[in-house]
N, C-alpha and C positions, 0 to 999 in steps of 0.2 A: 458099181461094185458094192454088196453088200458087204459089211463090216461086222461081227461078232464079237466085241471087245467087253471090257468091265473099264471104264472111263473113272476117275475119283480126281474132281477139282475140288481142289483147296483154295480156300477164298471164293469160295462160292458166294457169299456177301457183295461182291463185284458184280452188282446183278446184270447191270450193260454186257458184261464178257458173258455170263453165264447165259443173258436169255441170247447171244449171238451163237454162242457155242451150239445150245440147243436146237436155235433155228436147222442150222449148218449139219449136224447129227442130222436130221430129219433129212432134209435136202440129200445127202448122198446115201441116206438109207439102211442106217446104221442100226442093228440088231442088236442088244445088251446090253450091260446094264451103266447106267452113270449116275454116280455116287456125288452126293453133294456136302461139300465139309464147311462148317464156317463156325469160330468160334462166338458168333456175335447172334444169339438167337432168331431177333427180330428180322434181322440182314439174312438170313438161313433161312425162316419162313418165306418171306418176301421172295427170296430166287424159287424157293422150293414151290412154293405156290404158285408162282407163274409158270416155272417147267412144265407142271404135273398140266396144266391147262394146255400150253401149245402143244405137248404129247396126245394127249386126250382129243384137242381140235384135230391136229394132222393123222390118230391113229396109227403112231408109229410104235413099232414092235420094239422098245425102248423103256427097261424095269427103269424107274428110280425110288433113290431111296435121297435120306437126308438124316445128317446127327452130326450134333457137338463137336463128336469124341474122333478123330481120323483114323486111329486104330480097329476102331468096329470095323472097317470098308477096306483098308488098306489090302485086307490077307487076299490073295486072287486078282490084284487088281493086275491090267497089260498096259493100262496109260496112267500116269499121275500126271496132273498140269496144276500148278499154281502161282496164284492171280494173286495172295493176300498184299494186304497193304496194312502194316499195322498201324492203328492206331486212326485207319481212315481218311477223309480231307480235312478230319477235327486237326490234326497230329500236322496234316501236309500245312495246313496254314500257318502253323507255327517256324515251320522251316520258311515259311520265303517274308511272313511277319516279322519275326526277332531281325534276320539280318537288317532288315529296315529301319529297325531302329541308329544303325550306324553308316545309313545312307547305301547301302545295298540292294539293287532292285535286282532281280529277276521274274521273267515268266513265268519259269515252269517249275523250275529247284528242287526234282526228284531224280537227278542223272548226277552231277556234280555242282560247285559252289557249296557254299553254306550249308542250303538245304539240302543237294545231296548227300552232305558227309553225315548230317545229322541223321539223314532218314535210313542210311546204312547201318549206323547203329542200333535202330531197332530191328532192324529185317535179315540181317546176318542172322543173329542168334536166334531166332525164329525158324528162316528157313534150313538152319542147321540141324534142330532139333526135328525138325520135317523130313528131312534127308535121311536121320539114323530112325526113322520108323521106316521109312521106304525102303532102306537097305534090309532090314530086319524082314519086314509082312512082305514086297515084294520088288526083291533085288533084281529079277529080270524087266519088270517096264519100264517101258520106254516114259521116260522120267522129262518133262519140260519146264519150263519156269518163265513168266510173265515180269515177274515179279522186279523193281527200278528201287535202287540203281543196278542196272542188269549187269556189268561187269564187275560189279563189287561183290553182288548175290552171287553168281555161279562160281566166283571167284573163292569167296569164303568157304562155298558147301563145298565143293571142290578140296581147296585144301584141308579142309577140318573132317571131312569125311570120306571123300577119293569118291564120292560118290557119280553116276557119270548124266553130268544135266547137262541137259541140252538151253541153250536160252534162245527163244524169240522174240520178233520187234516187226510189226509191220513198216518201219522209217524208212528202209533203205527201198523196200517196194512202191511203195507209196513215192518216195524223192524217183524213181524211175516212171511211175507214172507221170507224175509229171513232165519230167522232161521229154517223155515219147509224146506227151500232147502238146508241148512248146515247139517239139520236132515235124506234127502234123503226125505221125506214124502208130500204128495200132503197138501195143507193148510189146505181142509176140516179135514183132518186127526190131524190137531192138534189147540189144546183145550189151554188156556191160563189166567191168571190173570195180566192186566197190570194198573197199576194205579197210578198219581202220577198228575203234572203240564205239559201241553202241552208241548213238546219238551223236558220233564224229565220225562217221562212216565215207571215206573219200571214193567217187569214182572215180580212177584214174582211166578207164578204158571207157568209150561208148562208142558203138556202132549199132549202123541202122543198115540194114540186109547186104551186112557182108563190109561195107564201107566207113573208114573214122568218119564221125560225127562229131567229134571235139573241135573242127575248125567251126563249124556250126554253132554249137553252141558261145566260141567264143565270140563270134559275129552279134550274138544275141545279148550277153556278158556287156560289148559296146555300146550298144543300144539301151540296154539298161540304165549302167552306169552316166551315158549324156545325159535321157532323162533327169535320172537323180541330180545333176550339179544342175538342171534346170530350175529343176522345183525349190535344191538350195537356193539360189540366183533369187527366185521368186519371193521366198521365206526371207529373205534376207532385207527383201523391198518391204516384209510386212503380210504376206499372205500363208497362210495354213499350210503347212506339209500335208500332204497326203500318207492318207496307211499307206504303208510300205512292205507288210507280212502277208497277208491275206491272198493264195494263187489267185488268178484270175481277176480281183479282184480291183485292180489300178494296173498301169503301167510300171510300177514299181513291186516289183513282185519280188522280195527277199535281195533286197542290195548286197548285204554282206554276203552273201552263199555267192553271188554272182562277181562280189572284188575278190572271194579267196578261189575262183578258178582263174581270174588275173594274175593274182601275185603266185599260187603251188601251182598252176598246172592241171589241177582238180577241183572238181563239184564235190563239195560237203550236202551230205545226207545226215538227218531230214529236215534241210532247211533251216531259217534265221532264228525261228522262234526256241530248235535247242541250241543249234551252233552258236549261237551267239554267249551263251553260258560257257564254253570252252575255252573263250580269250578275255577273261576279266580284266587284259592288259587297254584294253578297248571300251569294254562295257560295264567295270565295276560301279559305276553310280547311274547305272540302268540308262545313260540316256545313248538316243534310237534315233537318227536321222531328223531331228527335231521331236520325237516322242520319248517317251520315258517306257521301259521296258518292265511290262507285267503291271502299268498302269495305263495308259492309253497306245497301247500298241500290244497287243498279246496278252490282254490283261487276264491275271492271275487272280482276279475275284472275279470276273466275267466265266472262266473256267469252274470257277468251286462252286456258283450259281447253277449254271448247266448243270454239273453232276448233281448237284441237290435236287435240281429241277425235274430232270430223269429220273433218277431213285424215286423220287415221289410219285410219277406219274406210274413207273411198274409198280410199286405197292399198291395206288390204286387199283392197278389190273388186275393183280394178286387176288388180292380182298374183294373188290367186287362179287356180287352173286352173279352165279352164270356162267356163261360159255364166254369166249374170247367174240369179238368181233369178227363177221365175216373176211371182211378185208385185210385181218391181221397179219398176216405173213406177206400180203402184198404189200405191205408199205413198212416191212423189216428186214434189214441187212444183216449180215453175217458177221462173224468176229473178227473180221479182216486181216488175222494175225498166220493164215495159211495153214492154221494148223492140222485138220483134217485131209486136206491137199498133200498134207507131207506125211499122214498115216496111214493115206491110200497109196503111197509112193514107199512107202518103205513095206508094206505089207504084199504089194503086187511084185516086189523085187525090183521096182521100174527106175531106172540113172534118170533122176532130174534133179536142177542145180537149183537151189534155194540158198538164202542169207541166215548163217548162225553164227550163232557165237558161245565158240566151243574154245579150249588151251589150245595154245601155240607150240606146237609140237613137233614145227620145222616147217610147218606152209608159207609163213612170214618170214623169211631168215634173218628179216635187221628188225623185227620186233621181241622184245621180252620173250623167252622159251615158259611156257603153262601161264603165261597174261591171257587172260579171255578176249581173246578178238572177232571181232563180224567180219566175214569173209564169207568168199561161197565156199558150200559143203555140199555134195553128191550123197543123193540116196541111194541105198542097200537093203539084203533085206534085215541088216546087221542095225541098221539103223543112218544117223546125218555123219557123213567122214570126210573133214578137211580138204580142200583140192588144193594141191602148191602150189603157190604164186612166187613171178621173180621179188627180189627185195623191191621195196617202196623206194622212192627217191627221197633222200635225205631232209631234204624241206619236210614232206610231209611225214616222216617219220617223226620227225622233231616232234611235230602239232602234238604225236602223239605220246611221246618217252615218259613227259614228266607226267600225265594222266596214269602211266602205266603202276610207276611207280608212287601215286596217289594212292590207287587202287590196293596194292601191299600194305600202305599203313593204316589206309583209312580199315581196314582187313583184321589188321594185327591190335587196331584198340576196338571193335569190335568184341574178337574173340578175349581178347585181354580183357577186356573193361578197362580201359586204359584211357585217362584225361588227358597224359602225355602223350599220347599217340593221337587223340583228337585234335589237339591243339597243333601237332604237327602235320596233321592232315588238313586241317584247314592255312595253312601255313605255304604249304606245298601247292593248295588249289591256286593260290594265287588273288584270290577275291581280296582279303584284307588287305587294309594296307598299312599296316603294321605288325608285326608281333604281340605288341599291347592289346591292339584289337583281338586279334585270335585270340588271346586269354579270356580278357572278357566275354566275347561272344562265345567265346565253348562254355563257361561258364552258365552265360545265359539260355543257350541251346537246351543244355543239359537239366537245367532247372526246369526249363517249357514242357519236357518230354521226361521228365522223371516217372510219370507212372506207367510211360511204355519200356525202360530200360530194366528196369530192374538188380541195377547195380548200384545206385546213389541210396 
């Protein structure tokens, strides 16, 4: 299916999304134009430079442009998507650093804990302002957002501007892959219910052509779990834990995703390295099965490496004289985020179910009424629309209530500029363990990141 659209990603500086995005345009054969926005120059050449190459190698019937300013590109546009991250990995290190100072370790700390409440701070009011241009230049596209902490973002642009975002997450697809290859069974072959808050996405349903697969998994769940008190047994004599995050990887593949389908009922998506940020009643001083979390288990400078490591390598590409390398596209993936899968789906008229996370608007009935929840949504040619599910069961509801009601405040001192509503958001997340601390550490958050806020 060819595609005729006017595409305009914001945070085009995401150059990993952008040069996947591109690939992926090419691959289905997309005709029009895509607009590239990023307010950070260099980060803006860098993508734009390598797009204009892979178009150029594949000779795909595909205008681009690129500039600063998002208003130039906005007027005409049928897709807006954005990717920005303000303030970049400069900014992200600082959210899971400070907490550190008071014995708080996390992996990843742009979903919740510390680091997520602080990094919504900056991204609320951002993508807020992003929203009332889109409303403005072009109130019918189809409008997405990448952009973490995802239920805080769509949550904010949502209320502050009624705007209608869509949010994606490759987690909940990616946590089903998985499982359909622990199951032995190809993906198509299996069927699923996963519903919850981005990055605590529970499946409650799974089947595999046509039959429950939950007694399965739990079979596996046991198996797991022995392991683990083996290798405790062993650590205990004196010998080394094994990773325990890493799929495939060891026998101990994500312990804790596989005790919380023991104790709820359900498999959390996507897996230990976010889930494990969700229950700070467990994990506030980061430690992990004998590892330490976001230091030798999911490590959170192992992560900002990579991206620096990649960035650089595309700037290389960029900047180089010459054409791309022949084998270029054979050794590049796509943006794995479905996105285009879901443009050819809404644009063909075609019903297929995908994971978003859209307001609650009576699909969930014992979740929060307009909380942004992951759930499946059926395409249209209106666009991504809620499917209803029965209420959640109560355990796992819970996982989720006081998240929801995080997401309201951390929302409300966003739009506020509010220190009092930070410190209650971090209060609420649960990570600190005191009130004292919350003080201090909102304090100190706020100071790290003062010249992304712009209210201190």
């Amino acid at each position: 299916m060819e595609l005729d659209e006017k595409i305009v990603l914001i945070g085009a500086g995401s150059a990993m999304f952008t040069r996947g995005l591109v690939s992926d345009l090419i691959h289905t054969g997309m005709r029009g134009e895509l607009a590239l926005v990023d307010i950070d120059p260099v980060a803006l050449r860098t993508a734009s430079g390598l797009a204009e190459k892979m178009i150029a190698a594949s000779g795909a019937p595909i205008r681009l442009s690129a500039t600063l300013e998002r208003r130039e590109v906005l007027r005409g546009a049928t897709i807006v998507i954005t990717t920005i991250g303000v303030g970049g990995r400069r900014a992200w290190e600082q959210d899971v650093f400070v907490p550190r100072k008071y014995g708080l370790y996390y992996p990843v700390g742009d979903t919740v804990g510390p680091g997520g409440t602080s990094r919504a701070l900056r991204m609320i009011p951002a993508m807020v302002e992003i929203s009332h241009d889109v409303l403005d230049l072009a109130p019918d596209a189809l409008f997405i957002n990448y952009a973490n902490p995802m239920a805080a973002v769509c949550r904010g642009v949502i209320k502050a501007t009624g705007a209608r975002l869509i949010g994606l997450c490759h987690g909940t697809i990616d946590t089903a892959r998985f499982l359909a290859s622990l199951l032995g069974v190809k993906l198509e072959n299996l069927a699923y219910t996963a519903v919850g808050i981005n990055h605590l996405t529970w499946f409650t349903e799974v089947q595999v052509d046509g039959q429950d697969a939950m007694p399965r998994l739990h079979a596996i769940a046991d198996g797991v779990l022995a392991r683990l008190a083996e290798a405790r047994a062993a650590h205990a004599a004196g010998q080394p834990m094994p990773h325990c995050g890493s799929p495939f990887e060891s026998s101990l593949e994500h312990p804790f995703s596989w005790q919380c389908l023991q104790w709820f009922g359900a498999f959390p998506a996507p897996l230990d390295r976010h889930v494990t940020e969700f229950f700070p009643q467990f994990f506030r001083t980061g430690a992990y099965y004998g590892k330490t979390l976001g230091v030798d288990e999911f490590s959170f400078e192992g992560t900002i490496a990579v991206g620096d490591r990649v960035y650089a390598e595309m700037q290389a590409e960029a900047e180089a004289p010459g054409a791309l390398p022949e084998d270029y596209f054979e050794r590049l993936s796509g943006e794995h985020e479905q996105a285009l899968e879901i443009i050819q789906a809404i644009r063909s008229n075609t019903p297929r179910l995908y994971s978003a996370n859209l307001p609650n608007t009576g699909q969930v009935p014992n979740l929060p009424l307009e909380a942004v929840v992951e759930a499946p949504a059926v395409t249209d040619a209106r666009g991504l629309h809620p499917v209803a599910l029965p209420p959640l069961p109560p355990a796992i509801a819970g996982t989720l209530a006081t998240r929801f009601q995080w997401v309201e405040t951390v929302v409300e001192a966003a739009l506020e500029r509010s220190r009092d509503k930070f410190i209650q958001a971090l209060i609420l997340d649960g990570g600190v363990s005191s009130p004292d601390v919350a003080v201090k550490l909102a304090d100190d958050l706020l100071a790290a990141q003062r010249d992304y806020l712009g209210w201190l």
